[in-house]
C-alpha positions as YAML, in Angstrom:
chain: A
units: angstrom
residues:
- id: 1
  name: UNK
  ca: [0.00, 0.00, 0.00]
- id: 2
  name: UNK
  ca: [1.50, 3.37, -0.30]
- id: 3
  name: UNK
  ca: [0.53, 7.01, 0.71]
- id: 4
  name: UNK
  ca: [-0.60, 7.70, -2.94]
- id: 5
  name: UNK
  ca: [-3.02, 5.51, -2.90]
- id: 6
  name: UNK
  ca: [-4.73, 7.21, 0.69]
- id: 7
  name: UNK
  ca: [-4.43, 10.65, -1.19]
- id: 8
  name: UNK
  ca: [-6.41, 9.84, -4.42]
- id: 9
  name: UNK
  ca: [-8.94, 7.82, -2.27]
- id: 10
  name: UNK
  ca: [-9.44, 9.68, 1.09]
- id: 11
  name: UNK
  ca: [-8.25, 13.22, 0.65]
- id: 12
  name: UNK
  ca: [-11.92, 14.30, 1.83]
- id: 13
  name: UNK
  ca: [-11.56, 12.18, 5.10]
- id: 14
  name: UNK
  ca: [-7.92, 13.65, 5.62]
- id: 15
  name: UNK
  ca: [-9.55, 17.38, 5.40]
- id: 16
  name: UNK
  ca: [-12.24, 16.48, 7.56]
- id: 17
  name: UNK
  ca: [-15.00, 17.04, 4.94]
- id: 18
  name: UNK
  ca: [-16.48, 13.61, 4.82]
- id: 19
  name: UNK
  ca: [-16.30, 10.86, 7.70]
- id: 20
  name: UNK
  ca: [-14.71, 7.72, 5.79]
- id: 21
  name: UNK
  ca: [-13.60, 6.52, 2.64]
- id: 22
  name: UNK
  ca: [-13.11, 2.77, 1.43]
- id: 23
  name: UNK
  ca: [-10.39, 1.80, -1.17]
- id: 24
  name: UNK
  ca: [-8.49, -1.46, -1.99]
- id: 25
  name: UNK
  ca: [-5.09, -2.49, -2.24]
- id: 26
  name: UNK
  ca: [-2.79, -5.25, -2.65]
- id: 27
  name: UNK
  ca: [-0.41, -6.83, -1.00]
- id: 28
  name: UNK
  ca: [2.16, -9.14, -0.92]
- id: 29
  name: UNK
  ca: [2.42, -10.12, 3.28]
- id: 30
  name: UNK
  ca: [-0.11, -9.77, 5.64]
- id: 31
  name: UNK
  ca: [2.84, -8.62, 8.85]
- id: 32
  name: UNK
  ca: [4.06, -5.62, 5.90]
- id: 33
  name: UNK
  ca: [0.16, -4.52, 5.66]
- id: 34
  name: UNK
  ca: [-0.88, -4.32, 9.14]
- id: 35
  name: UNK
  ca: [2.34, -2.84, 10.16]
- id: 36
  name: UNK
  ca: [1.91, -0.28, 7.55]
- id: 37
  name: UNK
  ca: [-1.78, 0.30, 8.91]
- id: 38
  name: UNK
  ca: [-0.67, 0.60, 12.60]
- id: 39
  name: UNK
  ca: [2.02, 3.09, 12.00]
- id: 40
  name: UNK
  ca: [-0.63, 4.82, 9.58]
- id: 41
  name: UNK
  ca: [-2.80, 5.10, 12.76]
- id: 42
  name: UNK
  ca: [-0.08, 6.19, 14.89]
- id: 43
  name: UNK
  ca: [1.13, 8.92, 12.77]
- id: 44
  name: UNK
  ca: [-2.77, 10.60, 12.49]
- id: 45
  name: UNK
  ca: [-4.04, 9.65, 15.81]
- id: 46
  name: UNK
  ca: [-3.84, 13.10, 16.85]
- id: 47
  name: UNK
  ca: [-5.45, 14.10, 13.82]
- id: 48
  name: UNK
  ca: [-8.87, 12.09, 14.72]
- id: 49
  name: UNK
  ca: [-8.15, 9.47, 11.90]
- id: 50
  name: UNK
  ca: [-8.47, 5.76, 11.44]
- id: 51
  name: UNK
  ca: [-7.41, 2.96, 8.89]
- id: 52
  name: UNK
  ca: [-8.80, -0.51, 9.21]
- id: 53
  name: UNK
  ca: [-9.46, -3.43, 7.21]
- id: 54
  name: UNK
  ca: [-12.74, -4.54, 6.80]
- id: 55
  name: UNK
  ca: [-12.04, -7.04, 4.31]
- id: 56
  name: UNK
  ca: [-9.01, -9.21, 3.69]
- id: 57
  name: UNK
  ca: [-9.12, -11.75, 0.66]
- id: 58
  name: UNK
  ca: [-6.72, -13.36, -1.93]
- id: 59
  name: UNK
  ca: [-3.97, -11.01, -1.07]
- id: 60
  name: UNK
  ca: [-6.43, -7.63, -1.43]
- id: 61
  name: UNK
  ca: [-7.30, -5.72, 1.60]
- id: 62
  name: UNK
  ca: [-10.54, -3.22, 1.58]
- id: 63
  name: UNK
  ca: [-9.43, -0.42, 3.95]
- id: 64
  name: UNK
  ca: [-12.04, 2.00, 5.55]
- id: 65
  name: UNK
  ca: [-10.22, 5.28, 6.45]
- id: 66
  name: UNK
  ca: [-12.69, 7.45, 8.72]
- id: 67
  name: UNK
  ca: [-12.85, 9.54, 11.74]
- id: 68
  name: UNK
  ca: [-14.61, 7.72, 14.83]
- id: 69
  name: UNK
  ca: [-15.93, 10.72, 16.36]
- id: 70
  name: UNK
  ca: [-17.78, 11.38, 13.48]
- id: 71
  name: UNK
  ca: [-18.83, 8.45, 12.53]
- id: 72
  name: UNK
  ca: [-19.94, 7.82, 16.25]
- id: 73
  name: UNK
  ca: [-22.07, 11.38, 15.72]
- id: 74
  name: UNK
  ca: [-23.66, 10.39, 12.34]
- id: 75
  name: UNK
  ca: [-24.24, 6.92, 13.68]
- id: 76
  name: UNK
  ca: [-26.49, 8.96, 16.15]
- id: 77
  name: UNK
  ca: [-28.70, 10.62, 13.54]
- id: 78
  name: UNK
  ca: [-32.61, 9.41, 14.08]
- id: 79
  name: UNK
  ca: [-32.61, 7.81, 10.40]
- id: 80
  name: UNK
  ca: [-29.67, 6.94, 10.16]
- id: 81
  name: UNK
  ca: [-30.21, 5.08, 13.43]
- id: 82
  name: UNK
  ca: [-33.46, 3.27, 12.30]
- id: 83
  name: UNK
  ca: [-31.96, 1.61, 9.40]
- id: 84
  name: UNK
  ca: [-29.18, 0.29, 10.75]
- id: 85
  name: UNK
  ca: [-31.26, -0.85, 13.41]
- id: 86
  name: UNK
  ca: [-33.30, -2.58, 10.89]
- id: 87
  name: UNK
  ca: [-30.29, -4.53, 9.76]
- id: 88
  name: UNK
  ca: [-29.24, -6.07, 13.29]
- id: 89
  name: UNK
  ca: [-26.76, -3.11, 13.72]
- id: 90
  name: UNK
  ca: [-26.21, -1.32, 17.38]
- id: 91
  name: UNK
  ca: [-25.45, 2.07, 16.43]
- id: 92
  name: UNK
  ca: [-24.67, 2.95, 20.45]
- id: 93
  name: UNK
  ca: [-21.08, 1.22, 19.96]
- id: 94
  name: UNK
  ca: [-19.41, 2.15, 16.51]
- id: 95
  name: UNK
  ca: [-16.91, -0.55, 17.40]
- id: 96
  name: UNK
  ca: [-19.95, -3.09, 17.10]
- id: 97
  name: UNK
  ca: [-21.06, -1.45, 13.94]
- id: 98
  name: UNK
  ca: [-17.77, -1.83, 12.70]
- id: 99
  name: UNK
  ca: [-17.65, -5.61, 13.61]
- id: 100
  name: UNK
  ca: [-20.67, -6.56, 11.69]
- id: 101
  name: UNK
  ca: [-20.50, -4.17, 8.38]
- id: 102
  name: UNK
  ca: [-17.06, -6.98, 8.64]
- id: 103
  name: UNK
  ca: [-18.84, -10.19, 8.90]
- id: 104
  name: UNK
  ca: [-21.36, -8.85, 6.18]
- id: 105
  name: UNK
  ca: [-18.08, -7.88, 3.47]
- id: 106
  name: UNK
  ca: [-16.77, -11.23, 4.70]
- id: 107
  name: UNK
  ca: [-19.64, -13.49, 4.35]
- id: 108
  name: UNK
  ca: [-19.95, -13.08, 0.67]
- id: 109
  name: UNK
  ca: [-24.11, -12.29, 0.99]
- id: 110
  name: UNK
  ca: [-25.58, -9.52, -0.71]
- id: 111
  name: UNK
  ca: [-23.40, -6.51, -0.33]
- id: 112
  name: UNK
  ca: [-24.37, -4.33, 2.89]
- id: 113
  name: UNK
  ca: [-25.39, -1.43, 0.57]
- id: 114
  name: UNK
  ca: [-25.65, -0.02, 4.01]
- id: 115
  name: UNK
  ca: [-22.07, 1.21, 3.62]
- id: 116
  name: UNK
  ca: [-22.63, 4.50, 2.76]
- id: 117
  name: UNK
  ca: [-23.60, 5.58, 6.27]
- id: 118
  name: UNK
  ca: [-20.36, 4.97, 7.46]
- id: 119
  name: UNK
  ca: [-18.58, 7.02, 4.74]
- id: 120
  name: UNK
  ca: [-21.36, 9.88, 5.33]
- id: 121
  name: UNK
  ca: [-23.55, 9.23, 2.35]
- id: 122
  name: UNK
  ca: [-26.74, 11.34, 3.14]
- id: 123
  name: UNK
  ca: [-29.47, 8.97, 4.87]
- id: 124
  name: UNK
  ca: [-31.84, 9.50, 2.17]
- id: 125
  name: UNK
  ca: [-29.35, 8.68, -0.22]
- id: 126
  name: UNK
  ca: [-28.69, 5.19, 1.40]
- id: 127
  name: UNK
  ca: [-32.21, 4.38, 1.96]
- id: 128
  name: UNK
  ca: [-33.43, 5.56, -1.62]
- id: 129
  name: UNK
  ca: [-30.58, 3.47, -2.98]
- id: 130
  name: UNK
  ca: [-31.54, 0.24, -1.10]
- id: 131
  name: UNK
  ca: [-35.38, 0.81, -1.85]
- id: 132
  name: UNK
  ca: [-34.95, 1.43, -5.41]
- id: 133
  name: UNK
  ca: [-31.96, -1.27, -6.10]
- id: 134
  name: UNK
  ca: [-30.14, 1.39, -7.36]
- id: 135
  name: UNK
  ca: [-32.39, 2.48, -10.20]
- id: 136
  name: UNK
  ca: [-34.19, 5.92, -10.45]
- id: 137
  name: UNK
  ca: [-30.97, 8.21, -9.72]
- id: 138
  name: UNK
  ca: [-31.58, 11.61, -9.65]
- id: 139
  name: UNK
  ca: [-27.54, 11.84, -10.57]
- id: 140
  name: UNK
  ca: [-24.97, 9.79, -9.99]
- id: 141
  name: UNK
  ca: [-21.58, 10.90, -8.46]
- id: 142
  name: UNK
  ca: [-19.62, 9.59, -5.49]
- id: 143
  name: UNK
  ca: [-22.95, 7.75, -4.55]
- id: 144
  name: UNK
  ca: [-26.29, 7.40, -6.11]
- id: 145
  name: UNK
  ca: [-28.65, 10.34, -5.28]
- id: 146
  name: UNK
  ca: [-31.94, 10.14, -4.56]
- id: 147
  name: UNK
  ca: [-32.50, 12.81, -2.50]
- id: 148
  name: UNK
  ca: [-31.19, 16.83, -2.11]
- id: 149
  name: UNK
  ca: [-29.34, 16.90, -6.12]
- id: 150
  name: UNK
  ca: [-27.97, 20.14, -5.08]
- id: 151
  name: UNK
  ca: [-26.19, 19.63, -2.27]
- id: 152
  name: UNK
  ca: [-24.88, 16.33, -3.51]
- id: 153
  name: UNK
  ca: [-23.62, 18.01, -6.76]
- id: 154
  name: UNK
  ca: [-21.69, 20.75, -4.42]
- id: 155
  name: UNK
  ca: [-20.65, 17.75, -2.39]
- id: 156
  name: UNK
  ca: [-19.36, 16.00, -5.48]
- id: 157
  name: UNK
  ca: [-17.52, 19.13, -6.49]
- id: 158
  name: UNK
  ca: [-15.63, 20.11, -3.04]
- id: 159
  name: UNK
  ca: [-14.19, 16.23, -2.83]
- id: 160
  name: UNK
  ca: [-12.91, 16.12, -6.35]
- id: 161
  name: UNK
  ca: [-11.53, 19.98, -5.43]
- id: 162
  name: UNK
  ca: [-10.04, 18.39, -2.37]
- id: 163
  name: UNK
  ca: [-8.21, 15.78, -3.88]
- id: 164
  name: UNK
  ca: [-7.06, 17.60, -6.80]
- id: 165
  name: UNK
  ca: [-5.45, 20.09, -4.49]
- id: 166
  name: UNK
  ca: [-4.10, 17.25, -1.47]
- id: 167
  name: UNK
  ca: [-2.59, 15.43, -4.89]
- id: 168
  name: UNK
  ca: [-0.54, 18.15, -5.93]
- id: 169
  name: UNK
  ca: [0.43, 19.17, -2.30]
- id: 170
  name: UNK
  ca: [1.21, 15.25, -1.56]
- id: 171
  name: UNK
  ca: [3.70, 15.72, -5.00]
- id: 172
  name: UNK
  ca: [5.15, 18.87, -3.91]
- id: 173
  name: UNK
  ca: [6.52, 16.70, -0.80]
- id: 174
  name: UNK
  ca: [3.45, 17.93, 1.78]
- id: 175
  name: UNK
  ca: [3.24, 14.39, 3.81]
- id: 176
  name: UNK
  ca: [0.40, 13.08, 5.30]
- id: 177
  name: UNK
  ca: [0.81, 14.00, 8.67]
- id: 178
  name: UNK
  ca: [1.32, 17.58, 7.65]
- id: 179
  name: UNK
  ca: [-2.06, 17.19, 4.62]
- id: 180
  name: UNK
  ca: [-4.80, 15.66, 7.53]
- id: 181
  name: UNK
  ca: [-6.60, 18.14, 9.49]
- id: 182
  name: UNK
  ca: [-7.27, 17.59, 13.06]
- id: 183
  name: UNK
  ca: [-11.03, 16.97, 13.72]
...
């Protein structure tokens, strides 16, 4: 894994403007990955940042890259709350949230389209997208909207901003330390 990959996939997350961000990556040996990971976590621990794997297979890891104190706050909206609920989830312990969105990416069943949540997809967004099986879009960007277009579309616009700008910092030498903002 290497820090280029984090900065095209979770410059938003590193700002502080969105509360996770998924991407995958390869590897060659598990000990070089999660050593990579902890010292990742070490290094932006004062920044209010997390890596972890929520899916290991066939040599390619799925790492979710949020901040827990948001997450735990969005985790606490009322509809956010009630669908997660509805899918077995206890949204007072993020930790236990964390555990089963796991065992759902693990256990190869449908795909826990519930996801979006925890990389602060609007509610309405997630719950449109389950209820329609992804058809009936009103656009189509980072996630499928089904809900408030316009804010989505500015939403859109400020992450691609954000990573544009974090890529060329990260290239002018910035490192990541020095590129996430404390939350």
């Amino acid at each position: 894994m290497s820090e280029k990959i984090i900065v095209k996939y979770c410059s938003p997350t590193l700002a502080g403007i969105k509360t996770g961000s998924l991407f995958s990556c390869s590897f060659d040996n598990h000990n070089e990955l999660f050593g990579f990971l902890r010292e990742l976590n070490l290094s932006l621990r004062s920044k209010g940042i997390r890596f972890f794997p929520l899916r290991i297979k066939n040599n390619k890891a799925l790492i979710y890259a949020f901040r827990p104190l948001r997450l735990y706050s969005e985790l606490k909206n009322k509809e956010a709350k009630k669908l997660l609920s509805q899918r077995g989830y206890n949204t007072d312990n993020y930790g236990k949230c964390l555990a089963l969105l796991m065992k759902r990416l693990g256990d190869g069943e449908d795909f826990p389209h519930e996801i979006g949540l925890f990389l602060g997809y609007p509610v309405e967004d997630v719950k449109g997208f389950i209820e329609n099986k992804a058809a009936c879009a009103k656009c189509v960007g980072c996630w499928k909207v089904y809900g408030d277009e316009d804010r989505a579309r500015r939403l859109f616009n400020q992450y691609r901003k954000c990573t544009r700008v974090y890529e060329k910092q990260w290239r002018a030498g910035k490192p990541l330390t020095k590129l996430a903002v404390a939350s």
